[in-house]
N, C-alpha and C positions, 0 to 999 in steps of 0.2 A: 504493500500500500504506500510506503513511501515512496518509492520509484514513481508512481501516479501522481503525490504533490511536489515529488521533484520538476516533475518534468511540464504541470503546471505551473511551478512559480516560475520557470523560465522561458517560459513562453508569454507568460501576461508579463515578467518584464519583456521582453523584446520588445512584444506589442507596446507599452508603456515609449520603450524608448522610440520608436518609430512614430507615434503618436508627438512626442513631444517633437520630434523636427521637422512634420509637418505642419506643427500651427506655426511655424515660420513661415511655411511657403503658402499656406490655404491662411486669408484673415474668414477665423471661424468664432469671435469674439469670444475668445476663449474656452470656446466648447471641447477643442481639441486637449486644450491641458486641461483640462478638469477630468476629461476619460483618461488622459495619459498620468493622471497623479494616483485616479481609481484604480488604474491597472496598476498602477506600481506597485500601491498599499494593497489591493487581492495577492500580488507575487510576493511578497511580503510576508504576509498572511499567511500562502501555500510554504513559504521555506518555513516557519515557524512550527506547521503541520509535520514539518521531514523531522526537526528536530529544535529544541529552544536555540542550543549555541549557532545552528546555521541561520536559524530564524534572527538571533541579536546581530550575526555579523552581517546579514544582508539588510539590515535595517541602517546601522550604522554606516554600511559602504553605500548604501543607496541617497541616506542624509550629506553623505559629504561629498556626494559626486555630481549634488544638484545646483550646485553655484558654480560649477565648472564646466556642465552640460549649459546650464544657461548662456555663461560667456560662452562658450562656443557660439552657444546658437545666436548669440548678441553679432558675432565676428562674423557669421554666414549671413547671417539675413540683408546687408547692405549689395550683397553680390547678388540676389534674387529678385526676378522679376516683379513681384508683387510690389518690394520697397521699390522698384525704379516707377511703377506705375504711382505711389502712393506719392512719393518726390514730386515737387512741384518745379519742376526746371524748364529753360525756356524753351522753345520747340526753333528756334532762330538763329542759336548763338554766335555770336558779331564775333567775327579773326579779331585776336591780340586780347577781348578781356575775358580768356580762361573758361571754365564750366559754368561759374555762379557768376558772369558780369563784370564789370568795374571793379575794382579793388587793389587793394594798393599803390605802391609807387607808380606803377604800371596806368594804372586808372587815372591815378592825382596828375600823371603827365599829358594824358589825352587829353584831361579835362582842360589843363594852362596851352594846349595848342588852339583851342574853341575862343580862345579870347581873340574879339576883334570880328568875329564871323556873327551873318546877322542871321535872324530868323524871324518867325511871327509868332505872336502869343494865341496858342492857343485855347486859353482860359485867360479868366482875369488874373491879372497877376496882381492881388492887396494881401500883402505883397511876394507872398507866392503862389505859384503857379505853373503853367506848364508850358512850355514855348517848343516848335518845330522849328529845328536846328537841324541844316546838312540832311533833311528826312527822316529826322531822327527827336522821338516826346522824349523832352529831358526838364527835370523839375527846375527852376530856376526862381531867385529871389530878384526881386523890382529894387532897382537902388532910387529912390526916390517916391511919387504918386503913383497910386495904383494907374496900372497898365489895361486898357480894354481888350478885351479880345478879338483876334483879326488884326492889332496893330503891330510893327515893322520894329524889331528889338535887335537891338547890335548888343552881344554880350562883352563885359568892361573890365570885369574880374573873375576870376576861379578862386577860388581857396578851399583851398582841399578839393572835395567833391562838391560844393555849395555853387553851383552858377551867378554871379550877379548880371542882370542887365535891364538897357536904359530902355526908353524910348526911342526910336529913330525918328532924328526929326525930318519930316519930307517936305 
């Protein structure tokens, strides 16, 4: 009879463990770990049935190998389809600023080459707003009276990432 809860408790872990690495790939709002914790404690349960000592040490190995399954499963899931769907990234992305856009030094340079170059505001800029620049919505702050929208903005300053620009007067 023990051979029978042997041979259950390592099959509901497997199942257990199989269970947990797929709620990384399936979002099953956590329905999947909560069957893969039940499975574990049933396998658990069956080694305990084969005998106490196999039953303690597979309680014990299975407590301490759950914060190490988790990091794993932390480490996998950024490489899986679901997290790239669930990522909000752009569907565009412009040569020179990287995966995630503008940033850094890299960015802060782009932005001080914009100086001097005009565009239109396309919102009201009091006193931000958002101006088409090069074909390109780029937030920008008014240096002066709010800006209407539709009107001819020649940008005056970068700092950092912060666009300032005027009015163009026509």
């Amino acid at each position: 009879m023990d051979n029978a809860h042997l041979n259950w408790a390592i099959l509901l872990i497997a199942v257990a463990l199989v269970l947990f690495f797929v709620e990384f790939l399936v979002p099953s709002g956590g329905i999947l770990a909560i069957s893969a914790f039940l499975s574990l404690a049933a396998g658990v349960f069956f080694l305990y049935k084969v005998n106490t000592t196999v039953g303690l040490v597979g309680a014990i190995v299975s407590m301490a190998s759950l914060p190490f399954l988790f990091a794993l499963g932390l480490k996998i899931f950024p490489n899986t389809p679901v997290y790239r769907m669930l990522l909000l990234r752009s569907s565009d992305p412009r040569p020179g600023l990287g995966e995630h856009g503008i940033a850094g030094a890299a960015g802060k340079e782009k932005m001080k080459e914009l100086i001097g170059k005009t565009g239109k505001a396309v919102t009201d800029l009091r006193p931000i707003g958002t101006c088409l620049i090069n074909g390109e919505r780029i937030d920008c702050l008014a240096m002066g009276p709010t800006i209407k929208a539709g009107a001819a903005v020649r940008i005056v300053a970068a700092d950092g990432m912060q666009i300032k620009v005027k009015e163009e007067e026509s």
